[in-house]
Each structure stands twice: as C-alpha cells, then as structure tokens.
C-alpha positions as CSV (number, residue, x, y, z in Angstrom):
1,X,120.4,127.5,131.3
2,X,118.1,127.7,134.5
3,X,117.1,124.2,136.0
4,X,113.6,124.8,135.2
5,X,114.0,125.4,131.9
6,X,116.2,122.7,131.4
7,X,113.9,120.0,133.1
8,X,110.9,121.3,131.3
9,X,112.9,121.2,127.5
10,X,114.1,117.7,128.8
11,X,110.3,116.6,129.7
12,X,109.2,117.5,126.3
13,X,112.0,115.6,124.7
14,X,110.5,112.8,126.1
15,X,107.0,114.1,125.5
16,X,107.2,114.5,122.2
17,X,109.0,110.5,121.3
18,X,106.4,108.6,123.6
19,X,103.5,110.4,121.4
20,X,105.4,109.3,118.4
21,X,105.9,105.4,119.9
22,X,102.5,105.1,121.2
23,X,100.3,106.8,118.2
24,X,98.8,104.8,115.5
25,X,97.4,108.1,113.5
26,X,99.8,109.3,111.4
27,X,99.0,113.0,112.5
28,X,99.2,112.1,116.5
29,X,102.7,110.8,115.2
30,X,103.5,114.2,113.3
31,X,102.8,116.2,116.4
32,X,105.0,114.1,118.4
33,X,107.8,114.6,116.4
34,X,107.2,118.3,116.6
35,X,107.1,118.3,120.0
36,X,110.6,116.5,119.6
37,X,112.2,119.1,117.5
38,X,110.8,122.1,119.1
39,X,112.1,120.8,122.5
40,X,116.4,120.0,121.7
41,X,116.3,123.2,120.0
42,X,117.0,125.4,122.6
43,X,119.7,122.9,124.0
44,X,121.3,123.0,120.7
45,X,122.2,126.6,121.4
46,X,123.9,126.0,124.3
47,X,126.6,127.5,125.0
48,X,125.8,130.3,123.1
49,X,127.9,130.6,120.2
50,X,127.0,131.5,116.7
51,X,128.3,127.6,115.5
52,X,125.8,126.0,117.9
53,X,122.7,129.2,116.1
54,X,124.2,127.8,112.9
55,X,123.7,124.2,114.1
56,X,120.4,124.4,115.4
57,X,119.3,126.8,112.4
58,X,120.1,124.1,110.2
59,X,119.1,121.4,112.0
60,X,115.7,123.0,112.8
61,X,115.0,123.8,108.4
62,X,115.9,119.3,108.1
63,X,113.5,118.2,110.3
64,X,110.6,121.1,109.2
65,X,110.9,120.0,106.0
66,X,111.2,116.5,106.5
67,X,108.2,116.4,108.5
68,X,106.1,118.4,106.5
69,X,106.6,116.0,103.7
70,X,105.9,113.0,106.0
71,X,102.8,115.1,106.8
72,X,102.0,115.5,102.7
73,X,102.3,111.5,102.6
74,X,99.9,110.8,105.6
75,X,97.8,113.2,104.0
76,X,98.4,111.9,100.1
77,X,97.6,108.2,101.8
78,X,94.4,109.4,103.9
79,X,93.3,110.7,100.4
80,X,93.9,108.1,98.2
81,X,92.9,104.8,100.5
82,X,91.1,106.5,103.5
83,X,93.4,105.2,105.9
84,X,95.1,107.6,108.7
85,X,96.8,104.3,110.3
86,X,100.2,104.2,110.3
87,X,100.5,100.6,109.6
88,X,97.6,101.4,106.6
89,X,100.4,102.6,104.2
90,X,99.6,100.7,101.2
91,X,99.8,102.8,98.5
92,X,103.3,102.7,96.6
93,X,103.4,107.2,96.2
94,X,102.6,107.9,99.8
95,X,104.9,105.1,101.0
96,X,107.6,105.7,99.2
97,X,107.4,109.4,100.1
98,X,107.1,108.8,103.8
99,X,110.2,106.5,103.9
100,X,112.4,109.2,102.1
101,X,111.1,111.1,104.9
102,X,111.9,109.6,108.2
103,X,115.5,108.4,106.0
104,X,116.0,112.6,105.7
105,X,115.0,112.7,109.7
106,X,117.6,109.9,110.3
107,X,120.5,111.1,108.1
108,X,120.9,108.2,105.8
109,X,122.2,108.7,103.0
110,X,121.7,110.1,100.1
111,X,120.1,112.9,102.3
112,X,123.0,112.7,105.1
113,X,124.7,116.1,104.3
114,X,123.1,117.7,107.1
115,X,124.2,115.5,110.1
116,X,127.3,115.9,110.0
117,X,127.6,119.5,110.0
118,X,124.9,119.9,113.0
119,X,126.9,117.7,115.2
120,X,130.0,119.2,114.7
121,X,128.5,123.2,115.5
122,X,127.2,120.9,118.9
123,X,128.7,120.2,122.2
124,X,129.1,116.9,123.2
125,X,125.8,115.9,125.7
126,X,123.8,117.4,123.1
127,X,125.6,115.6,120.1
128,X,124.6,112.5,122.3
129,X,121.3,113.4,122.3
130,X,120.8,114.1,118.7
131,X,123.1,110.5,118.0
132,X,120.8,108.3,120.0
133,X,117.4,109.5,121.5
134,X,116.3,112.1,118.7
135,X,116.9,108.9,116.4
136,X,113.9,106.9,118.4
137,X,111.0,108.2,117.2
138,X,111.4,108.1,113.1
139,X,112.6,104.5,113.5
140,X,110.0,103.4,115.5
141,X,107.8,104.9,112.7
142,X,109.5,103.4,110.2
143,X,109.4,99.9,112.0
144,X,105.8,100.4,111.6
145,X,105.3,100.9,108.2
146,X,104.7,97.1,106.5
147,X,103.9,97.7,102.1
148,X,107.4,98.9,101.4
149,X,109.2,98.0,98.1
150,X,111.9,96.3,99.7
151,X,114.2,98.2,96.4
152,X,114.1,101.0,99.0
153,X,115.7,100.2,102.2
154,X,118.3,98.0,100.7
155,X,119.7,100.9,98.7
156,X,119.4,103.4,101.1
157,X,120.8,100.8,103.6
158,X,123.6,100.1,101.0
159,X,124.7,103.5,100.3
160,X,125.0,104.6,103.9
161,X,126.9,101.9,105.0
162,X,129.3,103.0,101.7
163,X,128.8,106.5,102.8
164,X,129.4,105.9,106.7
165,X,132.2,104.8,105.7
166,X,134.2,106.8,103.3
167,X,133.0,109.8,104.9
168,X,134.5,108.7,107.9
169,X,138.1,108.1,106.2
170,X,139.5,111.8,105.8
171,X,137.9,113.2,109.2
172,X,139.9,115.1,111.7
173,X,137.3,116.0,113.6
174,X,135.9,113.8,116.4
175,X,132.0,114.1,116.1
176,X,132.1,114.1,112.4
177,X,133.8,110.7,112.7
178,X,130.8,109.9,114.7
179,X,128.0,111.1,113.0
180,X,129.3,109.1,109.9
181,X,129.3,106.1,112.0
182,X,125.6,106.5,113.1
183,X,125.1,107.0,109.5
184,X,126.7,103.8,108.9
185,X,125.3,101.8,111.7
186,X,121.7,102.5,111.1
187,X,122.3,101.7,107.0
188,X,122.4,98.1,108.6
189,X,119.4,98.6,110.7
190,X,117.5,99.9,107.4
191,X,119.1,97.0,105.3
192,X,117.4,94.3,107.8
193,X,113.9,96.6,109.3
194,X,112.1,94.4,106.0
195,X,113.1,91.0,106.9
196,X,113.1,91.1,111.1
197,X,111.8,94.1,113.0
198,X,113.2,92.9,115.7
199,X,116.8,92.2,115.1
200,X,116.5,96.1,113.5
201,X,115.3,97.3,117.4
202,X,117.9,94.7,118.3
203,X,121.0,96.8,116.8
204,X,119.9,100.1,117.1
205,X,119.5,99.2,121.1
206,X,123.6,97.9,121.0
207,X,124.4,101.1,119.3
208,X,123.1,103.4,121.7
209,X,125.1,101.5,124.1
210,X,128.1,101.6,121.9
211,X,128.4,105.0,120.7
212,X,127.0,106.3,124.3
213,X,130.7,105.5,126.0
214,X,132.5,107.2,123.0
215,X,131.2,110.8,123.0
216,X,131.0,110.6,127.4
217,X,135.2,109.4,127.3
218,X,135.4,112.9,124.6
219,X,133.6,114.8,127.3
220,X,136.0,113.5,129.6
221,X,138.9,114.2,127.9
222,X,137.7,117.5,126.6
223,X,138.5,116.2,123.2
224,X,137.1,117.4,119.7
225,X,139.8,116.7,117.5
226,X,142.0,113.3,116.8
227,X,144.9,115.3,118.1
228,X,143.5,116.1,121.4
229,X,142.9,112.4,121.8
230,X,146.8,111.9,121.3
231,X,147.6,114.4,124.3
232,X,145.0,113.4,126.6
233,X,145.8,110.1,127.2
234,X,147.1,110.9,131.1
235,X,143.8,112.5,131.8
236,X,142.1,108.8,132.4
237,X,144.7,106.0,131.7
238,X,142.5,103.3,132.7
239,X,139.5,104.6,130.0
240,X,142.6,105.4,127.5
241,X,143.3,101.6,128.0
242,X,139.4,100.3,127.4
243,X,138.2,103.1,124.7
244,X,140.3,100.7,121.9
245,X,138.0,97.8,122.5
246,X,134.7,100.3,123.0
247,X,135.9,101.5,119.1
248,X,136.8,98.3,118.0
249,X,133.3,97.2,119.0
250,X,131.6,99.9,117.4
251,X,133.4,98.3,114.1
252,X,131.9,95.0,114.8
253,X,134.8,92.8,115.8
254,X,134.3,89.8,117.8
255,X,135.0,88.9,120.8
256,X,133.1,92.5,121.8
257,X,129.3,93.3,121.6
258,X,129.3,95.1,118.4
259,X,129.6,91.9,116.5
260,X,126.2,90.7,117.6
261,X,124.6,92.8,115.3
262,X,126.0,92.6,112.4
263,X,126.8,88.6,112.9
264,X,123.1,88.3,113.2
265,X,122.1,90.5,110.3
266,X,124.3,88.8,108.4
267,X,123.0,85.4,109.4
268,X,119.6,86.5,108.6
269,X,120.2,88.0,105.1
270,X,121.8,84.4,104.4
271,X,119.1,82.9,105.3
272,X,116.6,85.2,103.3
273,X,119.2,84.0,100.5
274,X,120.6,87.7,99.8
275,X,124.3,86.8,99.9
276,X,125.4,88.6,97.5
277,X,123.7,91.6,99.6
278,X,125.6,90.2,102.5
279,X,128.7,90.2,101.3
280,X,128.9,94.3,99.5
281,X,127.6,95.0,103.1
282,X,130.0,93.4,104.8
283,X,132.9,94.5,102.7
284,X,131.5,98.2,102.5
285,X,131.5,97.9,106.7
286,X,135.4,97.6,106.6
287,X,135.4,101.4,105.6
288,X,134.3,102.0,108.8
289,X,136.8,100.1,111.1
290,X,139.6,102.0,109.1
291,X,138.8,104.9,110.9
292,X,137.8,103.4,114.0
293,X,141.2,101.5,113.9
294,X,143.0,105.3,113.4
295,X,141.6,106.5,116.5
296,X,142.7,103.1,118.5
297,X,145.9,104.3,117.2
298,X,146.0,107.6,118.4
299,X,144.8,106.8,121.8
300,X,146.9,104.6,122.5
301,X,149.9,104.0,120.2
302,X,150.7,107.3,120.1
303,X,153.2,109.4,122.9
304,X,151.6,112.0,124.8
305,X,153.9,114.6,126.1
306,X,156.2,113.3,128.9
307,X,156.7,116.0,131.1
308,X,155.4,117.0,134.6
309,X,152.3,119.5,133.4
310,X,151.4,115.9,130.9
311,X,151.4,113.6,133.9
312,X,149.6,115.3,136.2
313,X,145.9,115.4,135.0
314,X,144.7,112.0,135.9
315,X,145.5,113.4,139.7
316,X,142.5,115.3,139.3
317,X,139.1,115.0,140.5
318,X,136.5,114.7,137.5
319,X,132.9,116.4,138.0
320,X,131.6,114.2,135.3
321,X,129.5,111.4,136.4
322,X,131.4,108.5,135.8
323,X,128.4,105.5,136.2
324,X,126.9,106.1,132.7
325,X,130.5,105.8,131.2
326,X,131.4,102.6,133.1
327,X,127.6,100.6,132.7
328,X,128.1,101.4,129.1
329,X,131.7,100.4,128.5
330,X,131.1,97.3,130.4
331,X,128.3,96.6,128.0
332,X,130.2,97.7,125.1
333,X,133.0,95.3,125.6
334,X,131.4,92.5,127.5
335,X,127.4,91.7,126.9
336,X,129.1,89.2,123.4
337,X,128.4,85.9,126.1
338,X,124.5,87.3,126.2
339,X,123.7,86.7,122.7
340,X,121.0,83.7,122.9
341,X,119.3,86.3,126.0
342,X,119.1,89.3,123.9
343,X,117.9,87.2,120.9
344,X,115.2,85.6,122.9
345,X,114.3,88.3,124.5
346,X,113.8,90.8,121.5
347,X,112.9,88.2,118.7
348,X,110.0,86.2,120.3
C-alpha cells in the first residue's frame, strides 16, 4: 500500500473514534463510527488474498448492521422522549436495542461468531488493530449510556466470559485463541461498566497493554499456529523466556499486572454484595488460563529442533520495531506495584 494512502486510512482511523468520544448526539456518534469502519477496511485487505476479502467482507456486513440498528435506537429514542443525547437513553426499547448493538460491534457473546473468523482471515498489525483500537469507540459509547437494566450486562458479561473461555479450549490457531480472549476480557469490563465506569476504562486500558505484546511477539516469530510457536523458540530466546509471564498475566495471575483488574472487579462486585456473581465469574475465568497455560507450554516446555538451521535464527537482525514490544511487556509483567496510582488516577 502507498504511504499516502496508508497515512490517510490511518488518519481517519483516528478520525472517525475521536468523533465518536467527543460527540454527545447520538447521530455525530453514528458517523464516527462510520468513519471508523470505512477507514480499517482497506487495511483489512492487505495483503491481498481472498481470506483477508472474506475477512473484511464479513467484517464490513457486522458493523453495517450493527450500526444501523444503533441508528434505529437513536432514532426509536429521539421519537419516543425527544432526546438525541447520548446520555438521554431512558426509555427501556431503545436502550435495550442500542446495548445489543455496540455488544454485536464488540463481539460479546451471544453475537461473537463473527470475531473470531475476521481475525483469523487477518494478518497480525491489523488483528491488533481490530483487538484493541477499533474496540474504543463502542465502549466509550456504551460507558455513556446511564438507564440500563443492569439484567443486561451481567448476562452478556456472564456468557462471554463462559464463552471466552471454552471457545478458547480446542483452538489451534493463534489469533482465534486471541480473539476469544478479548471476548472474554471485555465480558468482565461489561460485568462491572454499571457499578464503576471507571474501573471498566481501568481494565480495558491493562488489556490493550496485555494483549498488545502477544500478537507483536507472533509477528516476531512469524507464528500463526501453536505449532509454530513450538519451533520458533530460537528466533528470540530472551521474549520466548518473558512471553509465559505476558500470558499468564493476560489470565490474571498475581504477582503480574493482569490481576489488577480482575482483583479489583472482584473486590467491587463484593462490595455491591453480588458474590455469588463474583464467584461463577471467577470460576468461568479459569477457562481461560487453560488455554493460556497450553501456550506457556508450548513456548517453552516444549523442544524445538536442535540442529544447526534451528539455532541459527536468533543471529538475525529483526526489521520489526522492537520498543512497542518491550514498553508493553515491561508493563504487562511489572506495573502489579502501581496499583493504588492507577486506582487513584482513573477512579477519582
């Protein structure tokens, strides 16, 4: 792809999710996330292949329908109460409607069939993309939205942690695995939006910078499969050493930063006297580190081939800009001790 084009589609990318954060009119907030799926489009062809057309076909049908039924809600709303506000929601039909909506834009289940199958027609910077920045803008919306039935988000936050995670179990392929585990991950974001906004913006922040080190280490590696992790190992033995812990954070173990999230959700469900929510969530999370647990495995437990052409690689210079991959490693494993910061900071 030319520069030009590229820096253009890239500008609109993050055209179209500052309209979307800083609009309060429901249809400003429409055309930004227009803007937003007209613009990855074209990068979801790249390289041209007809899995990547496939991909972006798919991906492109989602989000038009999603959106145009987010539109029918502002409009349904506008209609019933004569309110274009975002944060004016406060009829149950239009509500309801809209959140189904922006859960279809985010791939929660029950409407998560789609994600998984456009990230795995997708190369890996794009798959990024779509994991982490195209997720901004229907959260934010949905942060903004107050007269929910909180029956809603708990059982959409319920069933895609329960998906995340059994999905996940029979996967050999590496960005399936990950799209089931941003399925996952934001179930626990939607379980906890109702109670504290902030400790919602909170986690999806800490898995941005969780999931962001997995898919650069597959670049790296050139790996798409679980199998190509096994034999890739000499490429980078220093990341094949840290890329357990990065996992094992993104399953929410302590000592690592993944388990400020989820230690903090939890805390705050207890406190808003769910515990019996608390508990199926925490339970259903363990799905998760199964397969996050397989992958430590592979990486590291596993023998690569010993023999001159396997020992080689790591002699070789890589193009890929490494700074990205160590800031968010290093955060990933370390950023545990910054707790009380990160609370004060986002939860005034």
């Amino acid at each position: 792809m030319h520069p030009y084009i590229l820096t253009t589609l890239l500008f609109a990318l993050g055209l179209g999710t500052t309209i979307t954060f800083a609009s309060s009119h429901w249809l400003l907030a429409w055309m930004g996330l227009e803007i937003n799926t007209l613009a990855i489009l074209p990068l979801m062809t790249q390289p041209s292949h007809p899995r990547a057309v496939e991909a972006a076909t798919k991906y492109f049908l989602v989000q038009s329908t999603a959106t145009a039924v987010l539109l029918f809600a502002s409009t349904t709303n506008a209609w019933l109460t004569g309110q274009w506000a975002i944060q004016q929601m406060a009829h149950p039909l239009p509500t309801t409607m809209a959140v189904m909506a922006l859960a279809f834009k985010l791939g929660l289940a029950p409407m998560h069939a789609w994600l998984p199958e456009v990230l795995q027609g997708l190369n890996l910077t794009t798959g990024l993309i779509l994991s982490t920045w195209q997720k901004l803008a229907p959260f934010i919306l949905l942060l903004q939205m107050q007269s929910v039935d909180p029956a809603i988000p708990t059982i959409l936050g319920l069933s895609s942690i329960l998906v995340g995670g059994w999905g996940g179990l029979n996967q050999t392929q590496l960005r399936k695995i990950l799209a089931y585990s941003s399925i996952a991950h934001f179930g626990w974001m939607l379980l906890i939006f109702q109670f504290s906004p902030h400790l919602a913006l909170l986690a999806l922040l800490t898995y941005f910078i969780m999931t962001t080190p997995v898919f650069l280490v597959s670049k790296l590696y050139k790996a798409t499969t679980i199998n190509m992790l096994a034999i890739s190992s000499m490429k980078n033995p220093i990341m094949t050493g840290l890329m357990p812990l990065v996992l094992l954070s993104l399953g929410g173990l302590p000592p690592l930063t993944g388990f400020v999230p989820k230690w903090l959700i939890l805390q705050e469900l207890a406190k808003q006297e769910l515990i019996t929510l608390a508990t199926l969530a925490a339970l259903t999370s363990l799905l998760s580190l199964y397969f996050y647990l397989r992958l430590s495995y592979t990486m590291t437990l596993t023998m690569s081939p010993n023999n001159t052409t396997g020992l080689t690689p790591w002699r070789f210079y890589s193009p890929q800009l490494m700074f990205p991959l160590a800031a968010t490693t290093t955060a990933t494993i370390l950023f545990l001790p910054l707790t009380p910061a990160m609370v004060a900071l986002l939860m005034p």
